[in-house]
N, C-alpha and C positions, 0 to 999 in steps of 0.2 A: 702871225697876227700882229705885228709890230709891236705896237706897246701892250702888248697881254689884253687889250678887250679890243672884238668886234664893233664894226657900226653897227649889226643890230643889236648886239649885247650892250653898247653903251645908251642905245636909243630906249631900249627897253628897261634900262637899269633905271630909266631918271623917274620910274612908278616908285621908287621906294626915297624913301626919305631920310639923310645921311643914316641916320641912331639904327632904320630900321634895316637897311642893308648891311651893318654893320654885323646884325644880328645873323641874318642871310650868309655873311663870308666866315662868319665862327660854326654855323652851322654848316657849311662844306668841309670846312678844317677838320672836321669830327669825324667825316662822312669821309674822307680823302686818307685821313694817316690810320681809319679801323684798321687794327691787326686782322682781322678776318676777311679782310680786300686781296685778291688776285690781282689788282692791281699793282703794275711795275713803278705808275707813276704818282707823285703824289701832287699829282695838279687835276686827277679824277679820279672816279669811283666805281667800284663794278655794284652790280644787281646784291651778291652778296652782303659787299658791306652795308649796301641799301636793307637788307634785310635784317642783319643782325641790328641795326642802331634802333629799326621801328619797333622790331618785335613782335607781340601778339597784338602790338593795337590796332594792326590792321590785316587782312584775310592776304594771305599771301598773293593771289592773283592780282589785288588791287594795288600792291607793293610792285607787280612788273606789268602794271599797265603804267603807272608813274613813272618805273625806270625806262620801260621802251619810250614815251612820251619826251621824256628827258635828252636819251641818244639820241633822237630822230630829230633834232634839232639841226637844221642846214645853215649850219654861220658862216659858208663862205658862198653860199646861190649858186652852188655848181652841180649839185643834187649826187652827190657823192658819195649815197645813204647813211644808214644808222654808223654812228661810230662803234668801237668798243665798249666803250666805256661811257660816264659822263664827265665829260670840263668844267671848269668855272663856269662859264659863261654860258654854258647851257643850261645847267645848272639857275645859274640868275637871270636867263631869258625866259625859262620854264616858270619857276617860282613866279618873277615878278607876271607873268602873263595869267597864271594861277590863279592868284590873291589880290590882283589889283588891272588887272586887263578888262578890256570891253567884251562885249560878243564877238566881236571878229579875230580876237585873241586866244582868249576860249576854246572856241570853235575849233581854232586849228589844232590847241594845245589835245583837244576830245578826238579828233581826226585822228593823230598822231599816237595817240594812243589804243588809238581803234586797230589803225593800218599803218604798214612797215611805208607805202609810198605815201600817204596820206591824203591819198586822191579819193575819187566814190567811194563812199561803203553800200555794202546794202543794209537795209533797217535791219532785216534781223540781227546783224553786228550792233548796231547801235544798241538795239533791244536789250542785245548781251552786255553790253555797256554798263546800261541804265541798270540792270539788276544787278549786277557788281558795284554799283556806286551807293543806290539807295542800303543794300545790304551791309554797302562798310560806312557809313554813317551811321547806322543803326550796332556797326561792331566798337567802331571807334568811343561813340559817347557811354557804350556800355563800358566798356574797359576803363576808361578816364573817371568812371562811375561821377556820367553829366547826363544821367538820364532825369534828374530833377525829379524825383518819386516817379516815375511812369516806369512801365516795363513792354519787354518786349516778349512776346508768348513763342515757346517754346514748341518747336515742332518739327518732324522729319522732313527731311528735302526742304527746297525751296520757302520762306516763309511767307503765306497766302499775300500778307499786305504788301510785300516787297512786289510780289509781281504785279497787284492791282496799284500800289502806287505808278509802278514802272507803266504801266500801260496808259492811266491817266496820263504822266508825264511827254507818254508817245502819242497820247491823243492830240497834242499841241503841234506837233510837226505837220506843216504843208508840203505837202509832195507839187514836183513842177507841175501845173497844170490843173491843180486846185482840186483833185479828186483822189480819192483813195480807192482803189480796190476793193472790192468785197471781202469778208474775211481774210485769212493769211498768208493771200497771195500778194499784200501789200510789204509784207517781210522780202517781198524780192526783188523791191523796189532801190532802183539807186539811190543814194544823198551825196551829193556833193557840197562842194565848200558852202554856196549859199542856201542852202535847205537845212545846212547844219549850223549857218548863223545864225538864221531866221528862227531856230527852232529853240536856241540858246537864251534868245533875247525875249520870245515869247514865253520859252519856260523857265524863271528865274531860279526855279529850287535846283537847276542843274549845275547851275555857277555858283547856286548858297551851299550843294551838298559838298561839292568839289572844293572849296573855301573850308570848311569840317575839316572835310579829309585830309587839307593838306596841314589845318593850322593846328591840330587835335592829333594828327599822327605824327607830324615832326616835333610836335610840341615846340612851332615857331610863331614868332609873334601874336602869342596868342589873347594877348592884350587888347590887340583890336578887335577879335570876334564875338558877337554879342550873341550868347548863344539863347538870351531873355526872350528875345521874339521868336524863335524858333520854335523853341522846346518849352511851354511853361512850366511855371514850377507847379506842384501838383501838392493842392492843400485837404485834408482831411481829418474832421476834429479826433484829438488825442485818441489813442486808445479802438480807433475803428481800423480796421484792415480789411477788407478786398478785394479784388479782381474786377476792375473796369470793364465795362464792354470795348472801349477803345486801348489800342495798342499807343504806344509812342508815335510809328508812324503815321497811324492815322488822325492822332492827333497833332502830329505837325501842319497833316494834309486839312482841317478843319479851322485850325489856327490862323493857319497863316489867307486866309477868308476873313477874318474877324478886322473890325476898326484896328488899326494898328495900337492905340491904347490898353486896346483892352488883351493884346496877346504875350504879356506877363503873367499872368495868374491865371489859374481855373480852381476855384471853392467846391467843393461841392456840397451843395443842397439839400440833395435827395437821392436816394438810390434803396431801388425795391427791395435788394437784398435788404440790407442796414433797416428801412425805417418801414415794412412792409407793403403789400399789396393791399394800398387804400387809399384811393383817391382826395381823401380830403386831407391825408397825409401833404398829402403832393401840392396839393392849393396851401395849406400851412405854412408847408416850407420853402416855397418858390416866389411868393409875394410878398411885393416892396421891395426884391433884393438884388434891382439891376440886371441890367443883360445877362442872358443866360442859353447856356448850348445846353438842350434836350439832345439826347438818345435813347436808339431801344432796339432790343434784340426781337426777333420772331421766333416762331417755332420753327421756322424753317430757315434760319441762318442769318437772312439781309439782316442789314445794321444799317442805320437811317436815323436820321433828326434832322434842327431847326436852330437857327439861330434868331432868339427874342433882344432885339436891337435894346428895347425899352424894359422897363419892371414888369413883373402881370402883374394885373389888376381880375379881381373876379368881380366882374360886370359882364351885363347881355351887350355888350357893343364891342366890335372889332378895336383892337388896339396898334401899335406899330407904328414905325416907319419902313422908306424904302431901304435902310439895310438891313433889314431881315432876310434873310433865304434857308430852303431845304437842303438837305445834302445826304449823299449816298456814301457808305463806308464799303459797304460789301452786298454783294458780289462785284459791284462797281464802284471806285471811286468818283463822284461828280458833284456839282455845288451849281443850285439853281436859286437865279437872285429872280428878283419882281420884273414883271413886263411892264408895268405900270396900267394896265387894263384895268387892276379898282386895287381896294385898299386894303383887301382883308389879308393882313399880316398875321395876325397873333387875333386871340379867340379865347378865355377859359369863364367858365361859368360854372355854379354848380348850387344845387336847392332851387330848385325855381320848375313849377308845373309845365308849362308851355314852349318853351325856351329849350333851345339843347343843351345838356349841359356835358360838360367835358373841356378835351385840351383841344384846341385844333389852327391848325397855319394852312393858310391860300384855299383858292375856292370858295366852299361857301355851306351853309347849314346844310347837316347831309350829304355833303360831295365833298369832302375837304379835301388837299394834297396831303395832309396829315391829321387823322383825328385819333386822341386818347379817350377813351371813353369816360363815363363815371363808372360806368361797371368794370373798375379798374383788371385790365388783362385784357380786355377787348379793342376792337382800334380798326380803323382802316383808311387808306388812300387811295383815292379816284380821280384817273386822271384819263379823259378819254377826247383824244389823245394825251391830254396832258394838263396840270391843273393851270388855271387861267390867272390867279395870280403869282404863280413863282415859273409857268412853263417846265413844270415838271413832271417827268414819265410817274408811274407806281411804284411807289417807292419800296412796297413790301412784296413780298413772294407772290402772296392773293391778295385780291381787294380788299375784304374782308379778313382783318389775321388776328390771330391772338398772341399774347407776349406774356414771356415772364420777368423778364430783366429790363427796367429803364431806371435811366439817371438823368441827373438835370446839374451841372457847374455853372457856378456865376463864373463869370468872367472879369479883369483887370480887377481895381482897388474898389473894396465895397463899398455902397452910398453910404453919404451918413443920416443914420437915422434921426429921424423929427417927434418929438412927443405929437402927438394929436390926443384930441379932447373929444371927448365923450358925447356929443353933439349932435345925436342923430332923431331923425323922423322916422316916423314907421315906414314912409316912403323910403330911406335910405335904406332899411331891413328889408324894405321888399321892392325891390328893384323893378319888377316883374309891373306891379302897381302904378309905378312911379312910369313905366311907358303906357298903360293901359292910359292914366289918366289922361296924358300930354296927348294923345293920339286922339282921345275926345274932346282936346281944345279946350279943358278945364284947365283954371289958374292954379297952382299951387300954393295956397293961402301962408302953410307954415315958411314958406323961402324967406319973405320978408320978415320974418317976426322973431329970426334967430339973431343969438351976436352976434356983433362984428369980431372976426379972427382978430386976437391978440397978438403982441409983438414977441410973443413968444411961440407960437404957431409956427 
């Protein structure tokens, strides 16, 4: 190689930044003289020494999908396959393609780790991929203990949200020719180099999970990874403890949907365990207090909510904007924003004769994509085909369901509260009134005969 770096290794080096490659060549040095290397040489490193420096912070599979990833580096174009070992310079063409490469970078570094040539795969390789990847994110941040209060639920075999994320995530790939297959005869579908760009660049959490993995298990440069918007931190007042309906992963998968501002924090508000099964609980504790992601479990599994863009307000009039959407946790991962066909985002009313009263997002009085009831534990979403403002399938098991467990978290930094004054009409107390009247074209005499708001309003 003449002077010790390849044209691609040096093309590829100029991603990092002197201080940070620096970092990069102390972190080989470590990797190269392990006494636990079969390796003869110390200018690379075998699979074991890879092993022994990570340790348990990541699933050993995902430690020789890195290392094959790494050898199968072809720094001279003559395709000469996998080396033994890994070099410097594969080493720093991997890394830097890792943590600072585009899609087309990526891609091949994901190829490469898929398959020994790094030509087609078929999806279900990829599939096996994806569930290796999402599951050592979900090992790594547990071990580094950067779960930010969330947890991740414990269970035999496969972990449920690992595969329903993995398959959202495969929902995003285009096969040539714009069709997929019916059920899982698509798994025997080629991908090649451009269907595995394509699919990289359309699914970003594949290059943010792989970024984790690599900067959280090598424990490298870990100064650049923000792990704020990823994973929020998870706030719950003093002294209360339990078991979310959302897992970590699924709250990354909801998160990263949110305004980007607001995907630091999640508060929570309300949760039926904690503050019981009572609807006026839930109106108490949810208004004036900023955007907010509702959930809720059914009796039969699905896990489904809403993201309230705006504060609720308990009023008989639709509230919102177009960033509100529904979304599905389980059995499906999916997130349905507005078609823009009308406005009815957000909905909660409650005491009022004629008027529905309860939670509800999209659709419309009686047919909502999501209605909580007042008879708190009852509910249901209608969507036939699908609700008209969010284009959303049914998001519960039945129409009609009943639930035991909802919660409600604000999201980013809370507003800040305003004194209000004590100000009101019987109109204001009775909202219901206050449209009976306007609807019969009568004035409101008391409008004009209040103060003017003070400057401390």
């Amino acid at each position: 190689m003449g002077n010790g770096r390849s044209r691609a290794g040096q093309k590829l080096c100029s991603h990092f930044l002197p201080e940070e490659q620096a970092e990069i060549d102390r972190l080989f040095e470590a990797l190269s003289s392990d006494k636990s290397s079969s390796s003869t040489s110390s200018r690379s490193f075998s699979l074991k020494a890879l092993k022994s420096h990570i340790g348990e912070a990541l699933p050993p599979e995902m430690v020789t999908r890195l290392y094959n990833g790494m050898r199968r580096v072809d720094l001279t174009g003559k395709a000469m396959g996998p080396s033994e070992n890994v070099s410097r310079e594969q080493f720093t063409v991997s890394m830097s393609s890792l943590l600072k490469g585009n899609a087309e970078e990526k891609s091949l570094v994901v190829l490469r780790m898929i398959s020994a040539t790094g030509g087609p795969v078929k999806a279900r390789e990829v599939q096996k991929f994806t569930e290796d990847l999402v599951g050592s994110v979900v090992h790594v941040l547990s071990h580094r203990q950067e779960l930010r209060g969330w947890t991740q639920k414990k269970a035999p075999g496969p972990a449920p949200r690992v595969q329903e994320l993995t398959a959202q995530l495969l929902s995003e790939m285009k096969l040539p020719g714009g069709k997929r297959p019916p059920g899982p005869e698509w798994l025997d579908c080629a991908c090649d180099r451009a269907v595995m760009e394509d699919w990289v660049f359309r699914a970003p959490h594949v290059a943010r999970f792989l970024s984790v993995v690599v900067h959280k298990g090598f424990l490298v440069l870990c100064s650049s990874l923000d792990l704020a918007t990823l994973v929020p931190e998870r706030q719950v007042d003093a002294g209360r403890s339990f078991e979310c309906i959302l897992d970590v992963l699924a709250v990354v998968f909801v998160n990263a949907h949110l305004p980007e501002e607001r995907r630091h924090r999640w508060r929570l508000l309300f949760s039926s365990e904690l503050h019981g099964h009572s609807f006026s609980q839930l109106c108490g504790r949810i208004a004036h207090r900023g955007p907010c992601v509702a959930v809720l479990q059914d009796h039969d599994g699905h896990v489904f909510g809403g993201f309230a863009s705006c504060s609720w307000e308990v009023k008989p009039q639709f509230q919102g904007d177009n960033k509100c959407f529904l979304f599905s946790v389980s059995p499906h991962m999916a997130v349905h924003t507005p078609t823009g066909y009308n406005d009815h985002y957000m909905y909660l009313n409650h005491g009022q004769q004629t008027i529905p009263n309860g939670l509800g997002m999209g659709g419309q009085h009686d047919y909502f994509g999501l209605w909580v009831d007042v008879d708190f534990g009852k509910g249901h979403s209608k969507a036939k085909p699908t609700c008209t403002t969010y284009n959303s399938p049914q998001l519960s098991a039945k129409e009609n369901f009943r639930f035991d467990r909802m919660e409600v978290w604000a999201v980013g930094d809370a507003p800040e509260l305003r004194p209000v004054k004590s100000n009101k009409s019987i109109l204001d107390v009775d909202p219901e009134a206050q449209i009976l009247l306007e609807a019969s074209g009568r004035t409101r005499h008391s409008e004009g005969l209040r103060e003017a708001p003070g400057d401390d309003e």
